[in-house]
DSSP file (Angstrom, degrees, kcal/mol; ACC not computed):
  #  RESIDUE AA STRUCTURE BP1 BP2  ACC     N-H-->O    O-->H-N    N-H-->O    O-->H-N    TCO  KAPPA ALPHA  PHI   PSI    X-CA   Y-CA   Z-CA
    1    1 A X              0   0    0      0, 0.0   108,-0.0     0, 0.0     0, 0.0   0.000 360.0 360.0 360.0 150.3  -11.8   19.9  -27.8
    2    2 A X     >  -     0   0    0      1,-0.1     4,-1.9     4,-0.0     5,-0.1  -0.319 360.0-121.9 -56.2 135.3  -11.5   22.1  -24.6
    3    3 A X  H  > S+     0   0    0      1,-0.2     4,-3.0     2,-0.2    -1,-0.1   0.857 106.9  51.8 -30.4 -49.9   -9.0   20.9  -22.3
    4    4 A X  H  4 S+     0   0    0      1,-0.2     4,-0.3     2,-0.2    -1,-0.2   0.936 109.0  46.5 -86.8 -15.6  -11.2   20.5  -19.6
    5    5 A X  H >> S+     0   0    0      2,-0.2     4,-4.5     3,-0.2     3,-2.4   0.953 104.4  63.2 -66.1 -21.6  -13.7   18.4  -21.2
    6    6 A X  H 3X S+     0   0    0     -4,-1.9     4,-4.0     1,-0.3     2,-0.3   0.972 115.8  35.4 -44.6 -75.0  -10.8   16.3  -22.8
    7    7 A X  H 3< S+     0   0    0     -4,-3.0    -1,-0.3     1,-0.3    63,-0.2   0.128 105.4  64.9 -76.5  30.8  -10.2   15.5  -19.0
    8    8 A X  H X> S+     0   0    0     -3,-2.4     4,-1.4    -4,-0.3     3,-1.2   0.626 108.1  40.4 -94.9 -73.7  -13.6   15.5  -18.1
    9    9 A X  H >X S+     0   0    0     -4,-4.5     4,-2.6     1,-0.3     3,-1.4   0.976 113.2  63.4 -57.6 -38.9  -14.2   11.9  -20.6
   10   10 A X  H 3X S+     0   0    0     -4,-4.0     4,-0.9    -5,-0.4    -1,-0.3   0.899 104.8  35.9 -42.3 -52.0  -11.0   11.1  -19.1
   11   11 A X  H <4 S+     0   0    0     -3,-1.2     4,-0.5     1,-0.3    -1,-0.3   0.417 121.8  49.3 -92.2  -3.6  -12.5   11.0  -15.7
   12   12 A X  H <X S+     0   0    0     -4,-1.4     4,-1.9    -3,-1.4    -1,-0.3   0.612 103.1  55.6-101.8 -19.8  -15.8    9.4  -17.1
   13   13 A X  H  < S+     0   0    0     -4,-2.6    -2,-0.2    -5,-0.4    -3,-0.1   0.745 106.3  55.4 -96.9  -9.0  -14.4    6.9  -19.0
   14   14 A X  T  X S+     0   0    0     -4,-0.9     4,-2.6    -5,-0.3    -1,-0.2   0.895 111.7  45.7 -54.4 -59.7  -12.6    5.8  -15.5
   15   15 A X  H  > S+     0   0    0     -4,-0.5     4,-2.8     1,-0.3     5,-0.4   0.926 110.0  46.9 -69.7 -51.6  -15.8    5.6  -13.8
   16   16 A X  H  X S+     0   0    0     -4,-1.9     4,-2.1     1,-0.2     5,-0.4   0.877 116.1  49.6 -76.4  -7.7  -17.7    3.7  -16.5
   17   17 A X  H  > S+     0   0    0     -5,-0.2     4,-4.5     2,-0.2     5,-0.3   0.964 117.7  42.7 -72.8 -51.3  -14.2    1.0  -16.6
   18   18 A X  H  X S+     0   0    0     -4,-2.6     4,-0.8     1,-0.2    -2,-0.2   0.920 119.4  40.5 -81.6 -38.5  -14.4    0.8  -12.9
   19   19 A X  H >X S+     0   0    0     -4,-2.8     3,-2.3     2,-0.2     4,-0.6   0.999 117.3  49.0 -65.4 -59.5  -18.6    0.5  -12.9
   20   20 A X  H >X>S+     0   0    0     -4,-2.1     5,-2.9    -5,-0.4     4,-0.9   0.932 113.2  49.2 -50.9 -44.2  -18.4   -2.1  -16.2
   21   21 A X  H 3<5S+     0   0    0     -4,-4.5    -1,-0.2    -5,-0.4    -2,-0.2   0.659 115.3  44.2 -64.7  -9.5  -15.4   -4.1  -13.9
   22   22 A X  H <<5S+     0   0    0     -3,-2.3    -1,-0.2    -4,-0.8    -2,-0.2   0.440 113.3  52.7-110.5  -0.2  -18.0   -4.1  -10.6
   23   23 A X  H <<5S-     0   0    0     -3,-0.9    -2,-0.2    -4,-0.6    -3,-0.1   0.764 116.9-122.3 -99.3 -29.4  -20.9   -5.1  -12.9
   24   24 A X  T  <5 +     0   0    0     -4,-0.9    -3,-0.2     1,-0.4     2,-0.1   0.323  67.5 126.3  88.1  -2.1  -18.9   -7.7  -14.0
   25   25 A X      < -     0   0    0     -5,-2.9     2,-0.6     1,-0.1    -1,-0.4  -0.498  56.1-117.4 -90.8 166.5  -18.8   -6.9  -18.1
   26   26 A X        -     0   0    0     -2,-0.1     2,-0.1    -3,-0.1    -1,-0.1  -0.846  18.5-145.2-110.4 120.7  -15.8   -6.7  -19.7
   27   27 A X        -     0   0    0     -2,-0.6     2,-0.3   -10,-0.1     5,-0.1  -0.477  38.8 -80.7 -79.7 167.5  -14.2   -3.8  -21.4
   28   28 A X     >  -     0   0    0      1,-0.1     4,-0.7     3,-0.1     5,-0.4  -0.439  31.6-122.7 -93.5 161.7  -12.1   -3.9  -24.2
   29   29 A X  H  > S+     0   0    0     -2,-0.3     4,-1.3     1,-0.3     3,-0.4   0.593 111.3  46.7 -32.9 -41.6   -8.3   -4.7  -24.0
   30   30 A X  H  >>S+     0   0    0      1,-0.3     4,-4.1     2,-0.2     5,-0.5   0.896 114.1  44.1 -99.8 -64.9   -7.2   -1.4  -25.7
   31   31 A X  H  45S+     0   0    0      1,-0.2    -1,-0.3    59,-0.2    -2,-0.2   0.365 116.7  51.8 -84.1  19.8   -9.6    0.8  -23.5
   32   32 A X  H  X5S+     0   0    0     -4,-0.7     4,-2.5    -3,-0.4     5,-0.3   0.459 114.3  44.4 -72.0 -52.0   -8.2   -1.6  -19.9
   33   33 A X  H  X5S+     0   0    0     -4,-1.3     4,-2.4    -5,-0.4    -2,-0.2   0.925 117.4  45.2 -85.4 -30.5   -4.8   -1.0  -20.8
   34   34 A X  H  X5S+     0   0    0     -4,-4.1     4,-1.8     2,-0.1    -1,-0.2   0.907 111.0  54.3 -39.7 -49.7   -5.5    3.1  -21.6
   35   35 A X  H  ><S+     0   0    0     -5,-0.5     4,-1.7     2,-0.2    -2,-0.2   0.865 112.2  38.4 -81.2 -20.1   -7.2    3.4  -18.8
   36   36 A X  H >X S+     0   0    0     -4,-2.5     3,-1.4     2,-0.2     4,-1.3   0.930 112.0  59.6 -76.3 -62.8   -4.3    2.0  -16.5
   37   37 A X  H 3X S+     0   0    0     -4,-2.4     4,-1.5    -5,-0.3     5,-0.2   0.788 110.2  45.6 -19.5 -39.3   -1.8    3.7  -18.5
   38   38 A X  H 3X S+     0   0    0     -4,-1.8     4,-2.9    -5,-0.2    -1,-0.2   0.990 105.7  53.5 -54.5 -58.0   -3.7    6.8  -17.5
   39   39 A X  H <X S+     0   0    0     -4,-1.7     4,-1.6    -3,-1.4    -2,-0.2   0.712 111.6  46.0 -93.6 -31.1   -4.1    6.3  -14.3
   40   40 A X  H  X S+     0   0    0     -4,-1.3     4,-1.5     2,-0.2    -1,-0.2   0.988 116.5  42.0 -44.4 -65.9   -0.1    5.7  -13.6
   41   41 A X  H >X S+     0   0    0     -4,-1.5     3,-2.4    -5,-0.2     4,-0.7   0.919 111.0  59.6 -67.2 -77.1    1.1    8.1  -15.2
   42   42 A X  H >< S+     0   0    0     -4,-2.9     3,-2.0     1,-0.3    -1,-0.2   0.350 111.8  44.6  38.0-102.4   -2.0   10.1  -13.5
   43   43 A X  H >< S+     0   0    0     -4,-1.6     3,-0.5     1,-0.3    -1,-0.3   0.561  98.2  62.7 -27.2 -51.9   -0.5    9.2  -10.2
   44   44 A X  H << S+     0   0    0     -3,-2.4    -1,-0.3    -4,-1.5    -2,-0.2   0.775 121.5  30.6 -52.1 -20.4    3.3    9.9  -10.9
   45   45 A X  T << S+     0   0    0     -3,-2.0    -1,-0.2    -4,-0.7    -2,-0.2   0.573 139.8  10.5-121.5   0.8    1.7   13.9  -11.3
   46   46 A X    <   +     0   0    0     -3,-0.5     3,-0.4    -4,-0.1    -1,-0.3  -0.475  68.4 174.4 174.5  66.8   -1.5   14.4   -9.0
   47   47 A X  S >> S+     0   0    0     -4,-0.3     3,-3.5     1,-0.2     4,-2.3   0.996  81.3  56.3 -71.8 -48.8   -1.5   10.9   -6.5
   48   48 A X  H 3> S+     0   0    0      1,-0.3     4,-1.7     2,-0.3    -1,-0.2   0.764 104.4  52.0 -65.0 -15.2   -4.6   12.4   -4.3
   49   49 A X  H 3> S+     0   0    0     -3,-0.4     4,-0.6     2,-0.2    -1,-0.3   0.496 110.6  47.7 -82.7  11.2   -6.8   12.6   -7.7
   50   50 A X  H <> S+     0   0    0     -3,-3.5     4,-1.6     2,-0.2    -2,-0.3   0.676 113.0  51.0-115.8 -44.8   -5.7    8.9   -8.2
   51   51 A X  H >X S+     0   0    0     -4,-2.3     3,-0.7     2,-0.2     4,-0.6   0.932 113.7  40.9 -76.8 -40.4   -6.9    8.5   -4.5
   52   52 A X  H >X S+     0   0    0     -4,-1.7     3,-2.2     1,-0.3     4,-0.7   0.957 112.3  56.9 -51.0 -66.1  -10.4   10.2   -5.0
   53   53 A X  H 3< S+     0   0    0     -4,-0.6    -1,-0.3     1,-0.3    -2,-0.2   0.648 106.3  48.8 -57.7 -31.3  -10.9    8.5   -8.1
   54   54 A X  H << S+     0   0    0     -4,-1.6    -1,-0.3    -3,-0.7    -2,-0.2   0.756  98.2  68.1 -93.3  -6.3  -10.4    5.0   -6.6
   55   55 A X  H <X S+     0   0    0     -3,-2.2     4,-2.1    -4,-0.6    -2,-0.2   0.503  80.4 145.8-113.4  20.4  -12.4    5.5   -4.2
   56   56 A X  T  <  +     0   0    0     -4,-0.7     4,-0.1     2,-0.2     2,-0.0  -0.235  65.0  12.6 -28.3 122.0  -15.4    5.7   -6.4
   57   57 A X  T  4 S+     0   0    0     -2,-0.1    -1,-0.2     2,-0.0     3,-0.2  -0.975 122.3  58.9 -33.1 -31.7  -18.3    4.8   -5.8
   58   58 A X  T  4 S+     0   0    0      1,-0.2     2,-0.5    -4,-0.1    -2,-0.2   0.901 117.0  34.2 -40.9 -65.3  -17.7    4.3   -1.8
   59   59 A X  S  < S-     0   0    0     -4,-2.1    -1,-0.2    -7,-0.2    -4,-0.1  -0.892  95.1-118.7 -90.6 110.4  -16.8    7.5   -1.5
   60   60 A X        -     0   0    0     -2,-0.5     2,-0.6    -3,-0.2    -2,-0.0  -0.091  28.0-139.1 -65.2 131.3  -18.3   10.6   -3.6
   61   61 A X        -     0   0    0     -8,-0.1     2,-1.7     1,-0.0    -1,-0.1  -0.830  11.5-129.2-119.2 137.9  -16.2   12.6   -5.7
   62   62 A X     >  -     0   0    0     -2,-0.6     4,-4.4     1,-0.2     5,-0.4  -0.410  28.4-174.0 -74.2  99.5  -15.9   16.2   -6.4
   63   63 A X  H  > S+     0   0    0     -2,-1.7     4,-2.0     1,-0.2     5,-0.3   0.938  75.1  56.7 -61.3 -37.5  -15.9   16.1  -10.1
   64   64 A X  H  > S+     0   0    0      1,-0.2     4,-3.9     2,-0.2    -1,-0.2   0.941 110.1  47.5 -38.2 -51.5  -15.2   19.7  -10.8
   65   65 A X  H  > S+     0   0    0      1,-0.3     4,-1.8     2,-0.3    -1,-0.2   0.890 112.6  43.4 -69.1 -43.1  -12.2   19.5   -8.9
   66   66 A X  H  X S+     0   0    0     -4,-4.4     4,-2.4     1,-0.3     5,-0.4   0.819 112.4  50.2 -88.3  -9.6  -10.7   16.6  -10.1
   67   67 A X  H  X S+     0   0    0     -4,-2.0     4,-1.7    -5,-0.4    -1,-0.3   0.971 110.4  51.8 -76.9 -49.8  -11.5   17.4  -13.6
   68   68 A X  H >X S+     0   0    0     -4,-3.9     4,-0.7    -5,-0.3     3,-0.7   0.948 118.5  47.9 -19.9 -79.2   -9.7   21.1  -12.6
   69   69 A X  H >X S+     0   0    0     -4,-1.8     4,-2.5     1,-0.3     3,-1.2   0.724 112.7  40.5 -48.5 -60.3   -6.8   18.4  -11.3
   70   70 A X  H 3X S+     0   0    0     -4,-2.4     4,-1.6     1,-0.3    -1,-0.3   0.771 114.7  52.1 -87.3 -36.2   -6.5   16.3  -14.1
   71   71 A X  H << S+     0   0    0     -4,-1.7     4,-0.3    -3,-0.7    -1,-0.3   0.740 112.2  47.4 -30.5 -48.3   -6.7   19.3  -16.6
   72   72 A X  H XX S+     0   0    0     -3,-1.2     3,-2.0    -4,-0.7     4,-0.7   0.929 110.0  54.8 -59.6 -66.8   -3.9   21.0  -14.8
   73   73 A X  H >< S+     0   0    0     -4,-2.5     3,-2.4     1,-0.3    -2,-0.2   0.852 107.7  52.9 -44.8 -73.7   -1.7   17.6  -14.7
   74   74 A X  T 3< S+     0   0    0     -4,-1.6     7,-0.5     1,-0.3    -1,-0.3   0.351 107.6  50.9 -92.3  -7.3   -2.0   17.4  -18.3
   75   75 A X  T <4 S+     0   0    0     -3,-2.0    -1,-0.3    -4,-0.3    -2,-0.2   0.756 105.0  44.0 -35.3 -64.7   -0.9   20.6  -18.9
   76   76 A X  S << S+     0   0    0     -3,-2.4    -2,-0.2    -4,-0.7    -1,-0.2  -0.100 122.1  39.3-112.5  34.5    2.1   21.2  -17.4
   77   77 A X    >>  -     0   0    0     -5,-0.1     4,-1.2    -3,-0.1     3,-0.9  -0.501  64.3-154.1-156.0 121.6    3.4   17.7  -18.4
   78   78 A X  H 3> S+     0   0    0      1,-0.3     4,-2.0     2,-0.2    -4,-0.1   0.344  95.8  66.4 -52.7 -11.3    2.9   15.8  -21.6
   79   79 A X  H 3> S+     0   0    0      2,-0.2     4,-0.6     1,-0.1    -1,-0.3   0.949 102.5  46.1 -84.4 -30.8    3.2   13.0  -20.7
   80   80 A X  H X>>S+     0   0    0     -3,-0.9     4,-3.3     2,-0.2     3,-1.2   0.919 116.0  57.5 -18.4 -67.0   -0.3   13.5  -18.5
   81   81 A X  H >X5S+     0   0    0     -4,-1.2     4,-1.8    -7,-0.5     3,-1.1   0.936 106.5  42.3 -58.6 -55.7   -1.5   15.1  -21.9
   82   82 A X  H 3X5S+     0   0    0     -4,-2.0     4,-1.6     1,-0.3    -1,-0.3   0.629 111.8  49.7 -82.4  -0.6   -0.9   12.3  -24.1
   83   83 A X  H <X5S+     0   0    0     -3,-1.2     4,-0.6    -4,-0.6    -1,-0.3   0.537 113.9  51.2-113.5   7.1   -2.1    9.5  -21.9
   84   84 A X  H <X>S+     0   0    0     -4,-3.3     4,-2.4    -3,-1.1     5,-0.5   0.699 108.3  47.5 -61.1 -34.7   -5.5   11.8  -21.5
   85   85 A X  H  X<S+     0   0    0     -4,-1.8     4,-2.2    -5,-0.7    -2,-0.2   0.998 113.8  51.6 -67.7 -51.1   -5.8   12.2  -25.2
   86   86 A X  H  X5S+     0   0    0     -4,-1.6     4,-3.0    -5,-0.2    -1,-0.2   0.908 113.3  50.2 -32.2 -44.1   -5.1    7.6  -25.3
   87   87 A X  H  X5S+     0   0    0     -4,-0.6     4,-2.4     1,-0.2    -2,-0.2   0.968 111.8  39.8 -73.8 -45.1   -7.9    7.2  -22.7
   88   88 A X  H  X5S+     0   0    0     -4,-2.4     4,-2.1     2,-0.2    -1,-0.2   0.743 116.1  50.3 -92.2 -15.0  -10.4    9.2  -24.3
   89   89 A X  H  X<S+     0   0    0     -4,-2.2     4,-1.7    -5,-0.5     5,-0.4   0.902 115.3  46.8 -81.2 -49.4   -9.6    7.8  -28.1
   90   90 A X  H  X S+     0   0    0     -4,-3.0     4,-1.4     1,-0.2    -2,-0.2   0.822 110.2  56.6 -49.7 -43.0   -9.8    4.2  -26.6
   91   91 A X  H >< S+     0   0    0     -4,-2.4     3,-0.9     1,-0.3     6,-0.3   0.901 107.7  47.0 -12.4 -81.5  -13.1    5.4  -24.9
   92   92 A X  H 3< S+     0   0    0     -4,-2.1    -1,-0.3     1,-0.2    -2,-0.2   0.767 108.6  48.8 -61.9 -12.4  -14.4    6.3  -27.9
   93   93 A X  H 3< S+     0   0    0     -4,-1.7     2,-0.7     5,-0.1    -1,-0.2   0.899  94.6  99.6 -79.1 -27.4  -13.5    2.7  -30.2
   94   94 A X    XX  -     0   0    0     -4,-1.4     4,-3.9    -3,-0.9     3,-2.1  -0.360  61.0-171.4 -69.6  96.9  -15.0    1.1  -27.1
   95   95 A X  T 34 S+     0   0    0     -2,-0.7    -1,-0.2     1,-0.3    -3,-0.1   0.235  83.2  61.3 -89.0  44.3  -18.5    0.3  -28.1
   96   96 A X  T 34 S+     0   0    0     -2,-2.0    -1,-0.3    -5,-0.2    43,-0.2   0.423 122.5  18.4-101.3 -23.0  -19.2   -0.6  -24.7
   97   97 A X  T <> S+     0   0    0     -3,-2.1     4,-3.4    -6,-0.3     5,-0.2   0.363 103.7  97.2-113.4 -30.0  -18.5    2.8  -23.3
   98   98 A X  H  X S+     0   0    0     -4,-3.9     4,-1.5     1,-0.2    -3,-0.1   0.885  85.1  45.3 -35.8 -81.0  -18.8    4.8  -26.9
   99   99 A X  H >> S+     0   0    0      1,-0.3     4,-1.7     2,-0.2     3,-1.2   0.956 117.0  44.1 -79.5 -66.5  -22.4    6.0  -26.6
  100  100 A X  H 34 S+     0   0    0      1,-0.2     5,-0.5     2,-0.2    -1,-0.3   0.828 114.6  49.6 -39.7 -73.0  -21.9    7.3  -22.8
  101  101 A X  H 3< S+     0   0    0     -4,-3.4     4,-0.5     1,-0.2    -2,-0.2   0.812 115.9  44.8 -34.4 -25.2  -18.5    8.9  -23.6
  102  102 A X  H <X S+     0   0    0     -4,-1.5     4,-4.0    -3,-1.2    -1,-0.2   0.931 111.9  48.4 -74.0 -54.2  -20.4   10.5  -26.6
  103  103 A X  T  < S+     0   0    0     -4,-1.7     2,-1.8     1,-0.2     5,-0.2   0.777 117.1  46.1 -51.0-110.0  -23.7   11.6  -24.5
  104  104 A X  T  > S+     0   0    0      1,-0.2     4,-0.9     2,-0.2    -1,-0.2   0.277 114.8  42.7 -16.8 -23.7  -21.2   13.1  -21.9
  105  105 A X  H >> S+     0   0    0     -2,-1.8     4,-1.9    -5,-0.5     3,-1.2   0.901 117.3  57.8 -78.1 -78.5  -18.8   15.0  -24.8
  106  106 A X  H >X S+     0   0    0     -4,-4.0     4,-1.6     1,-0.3     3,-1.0   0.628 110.0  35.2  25.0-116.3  -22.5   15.6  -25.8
  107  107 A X  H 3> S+     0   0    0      1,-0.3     4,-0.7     2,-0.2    -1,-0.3   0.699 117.8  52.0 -17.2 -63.0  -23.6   17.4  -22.6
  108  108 A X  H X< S+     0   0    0     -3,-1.2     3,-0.9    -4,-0.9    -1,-0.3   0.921 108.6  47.3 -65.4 -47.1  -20.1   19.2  -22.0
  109  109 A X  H << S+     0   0    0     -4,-1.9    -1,-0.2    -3,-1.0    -2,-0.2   0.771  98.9  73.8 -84.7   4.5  -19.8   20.8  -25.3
  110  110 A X  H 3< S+     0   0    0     -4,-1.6    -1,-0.2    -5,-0.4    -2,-0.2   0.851  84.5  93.8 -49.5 -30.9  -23.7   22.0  -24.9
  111  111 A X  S << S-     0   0    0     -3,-0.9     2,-0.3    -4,-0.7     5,-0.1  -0.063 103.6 -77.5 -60.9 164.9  -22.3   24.5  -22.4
  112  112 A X        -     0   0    0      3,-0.4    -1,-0.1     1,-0.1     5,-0.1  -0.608  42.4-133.8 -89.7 126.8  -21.2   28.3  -23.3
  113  113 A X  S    S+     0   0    0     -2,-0.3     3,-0.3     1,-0.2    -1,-0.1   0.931 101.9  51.8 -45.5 -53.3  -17.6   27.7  -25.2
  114  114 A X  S    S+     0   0    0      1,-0.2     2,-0.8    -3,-0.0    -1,-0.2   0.975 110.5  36.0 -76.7 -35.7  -16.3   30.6  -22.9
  115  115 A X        -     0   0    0      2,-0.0     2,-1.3     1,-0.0    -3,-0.4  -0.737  66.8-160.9-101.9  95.0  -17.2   29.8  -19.2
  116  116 A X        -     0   0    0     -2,-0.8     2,-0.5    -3,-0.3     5,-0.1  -0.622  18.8-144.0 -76.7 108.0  -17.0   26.1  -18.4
  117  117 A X     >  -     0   0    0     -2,-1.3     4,-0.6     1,-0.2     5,-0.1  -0.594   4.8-149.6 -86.0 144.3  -19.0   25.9  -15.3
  118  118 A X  H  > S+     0   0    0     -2,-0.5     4,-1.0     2,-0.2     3,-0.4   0.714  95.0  47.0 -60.1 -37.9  -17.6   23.3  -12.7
  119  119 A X  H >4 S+     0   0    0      2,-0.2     3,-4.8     1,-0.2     2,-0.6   0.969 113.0  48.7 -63.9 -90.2  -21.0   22.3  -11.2
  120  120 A X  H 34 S+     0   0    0      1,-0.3    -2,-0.2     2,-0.2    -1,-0.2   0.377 116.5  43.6 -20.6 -19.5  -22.7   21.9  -14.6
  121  121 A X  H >X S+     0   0    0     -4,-0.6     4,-2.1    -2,-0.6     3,-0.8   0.769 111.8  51.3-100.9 -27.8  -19.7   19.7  -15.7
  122  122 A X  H XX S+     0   0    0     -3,-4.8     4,-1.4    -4,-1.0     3,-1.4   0.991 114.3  47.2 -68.9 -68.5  -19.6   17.9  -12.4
  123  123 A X  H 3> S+     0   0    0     -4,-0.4     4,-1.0     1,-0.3    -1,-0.3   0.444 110.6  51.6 -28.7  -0.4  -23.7   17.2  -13.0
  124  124 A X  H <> S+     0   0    0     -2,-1.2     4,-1.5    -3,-0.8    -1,-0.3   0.771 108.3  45.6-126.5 -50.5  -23.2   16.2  -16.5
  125  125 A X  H <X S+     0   0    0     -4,-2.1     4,-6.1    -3,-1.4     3,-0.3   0.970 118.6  55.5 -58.2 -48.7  -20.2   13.2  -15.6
  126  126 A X  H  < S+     0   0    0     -4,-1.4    -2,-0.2     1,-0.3    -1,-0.2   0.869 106.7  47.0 -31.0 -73.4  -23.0   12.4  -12.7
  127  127 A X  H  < S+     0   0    0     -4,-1.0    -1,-0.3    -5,-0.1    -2,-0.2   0.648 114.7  38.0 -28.6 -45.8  -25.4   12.0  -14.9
  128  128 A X  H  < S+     0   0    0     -4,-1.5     7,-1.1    -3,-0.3     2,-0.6   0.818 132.6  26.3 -81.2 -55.1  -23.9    9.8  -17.5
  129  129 A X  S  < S-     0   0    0     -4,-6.1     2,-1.0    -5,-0.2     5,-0.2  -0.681  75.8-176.6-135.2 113.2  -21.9    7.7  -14.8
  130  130 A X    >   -     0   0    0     -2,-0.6     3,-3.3     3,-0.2    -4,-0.1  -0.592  53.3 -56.9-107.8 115.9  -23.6    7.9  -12.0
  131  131 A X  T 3  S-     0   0    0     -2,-1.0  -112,-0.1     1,-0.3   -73,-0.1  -0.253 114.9 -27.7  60.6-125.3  -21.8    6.1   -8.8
  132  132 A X  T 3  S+     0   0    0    -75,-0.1     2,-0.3  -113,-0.1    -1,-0.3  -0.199 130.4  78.5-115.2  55.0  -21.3    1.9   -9.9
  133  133 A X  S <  S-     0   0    0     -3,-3.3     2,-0.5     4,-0.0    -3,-0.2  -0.962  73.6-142.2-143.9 151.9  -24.3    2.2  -12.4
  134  134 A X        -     0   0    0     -2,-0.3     3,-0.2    -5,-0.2    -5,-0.2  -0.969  22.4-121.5-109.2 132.4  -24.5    3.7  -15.6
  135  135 A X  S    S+     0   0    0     -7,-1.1    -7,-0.0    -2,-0.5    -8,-0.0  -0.034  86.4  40.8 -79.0 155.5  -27.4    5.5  -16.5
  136  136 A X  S    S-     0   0    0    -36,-0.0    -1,-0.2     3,-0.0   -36,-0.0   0.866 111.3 -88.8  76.2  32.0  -29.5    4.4  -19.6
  137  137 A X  S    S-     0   0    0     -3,-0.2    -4,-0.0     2,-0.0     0, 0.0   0.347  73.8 -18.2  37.8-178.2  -29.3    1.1  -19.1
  138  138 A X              0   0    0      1,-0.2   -42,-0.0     0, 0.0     0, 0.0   0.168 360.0 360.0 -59.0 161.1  -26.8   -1.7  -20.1
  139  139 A X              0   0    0    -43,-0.2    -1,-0.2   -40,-0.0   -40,-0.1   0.488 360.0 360.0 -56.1 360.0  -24.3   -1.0  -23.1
């Protein structure tokens, strides 16, 4: 998978933890304790994409960018890389979250392989988890 979509589910599978936790459902243990693991280590490499990202929904976030960020992060340190690559396998095992994370992988790899456009990826995380609701009704 493409880097940036990798950190693209990354940054969807954030949203739908933090919308499931405001809904009140519960995610599972594995994919709570990924997604803080992420989001430390996150911090330690890129703290103002930790600050946009928590302050979802109140405040609207430029997906492109932080999906640029978090891409970047995970790059030029491994440890970033492996705790993208944790979030988004726990993401998928989660069958509370599966089927979005899948529509959204979905969506991203529909796109032309060479130009991932930023808008089109931001619309597409937007789509699948949109603000503290998730689209398509409940899991």
């Amino acid at each position: 998978m493409e880097p940036l979509s990798t950190a693209a589910l990354a940054i969807g599978t954030v949203i739908a933890t933090k919308a499931l936790e405001k809904t009140g459902e519960k995610v599972g243990e594995a994919l709570w304790d990924k997604t803080g693991q992420f989001l430390v280590t996150l911090k330690k490499h890129s703290p103002h994409t930790i600050t946009a990202l928590e302050k979802v929904p109140e405040q609207p976030l430029d997906y492109g960018k932080a999906v640029v960020e978090v891409e970047a992060a995970a790059r030029e340190n491994p440890e970033v890389h492996q705790a993208v690559q944790e979030l988004v396998a726990a993401a998928k095992a989660d069958p509370k979250v599966a089927s979005k994370v899948q529509q959204l992988e979905t969506n991203i790899n529909s796109q032309p392989a060479t130009v991932i456009n930023n808008t089109k990826l931001a619309e597409s995380i937007k789509n699948v988890f949109q603000g503290n609701t998730i689209i398509g009704g409940t899991f």
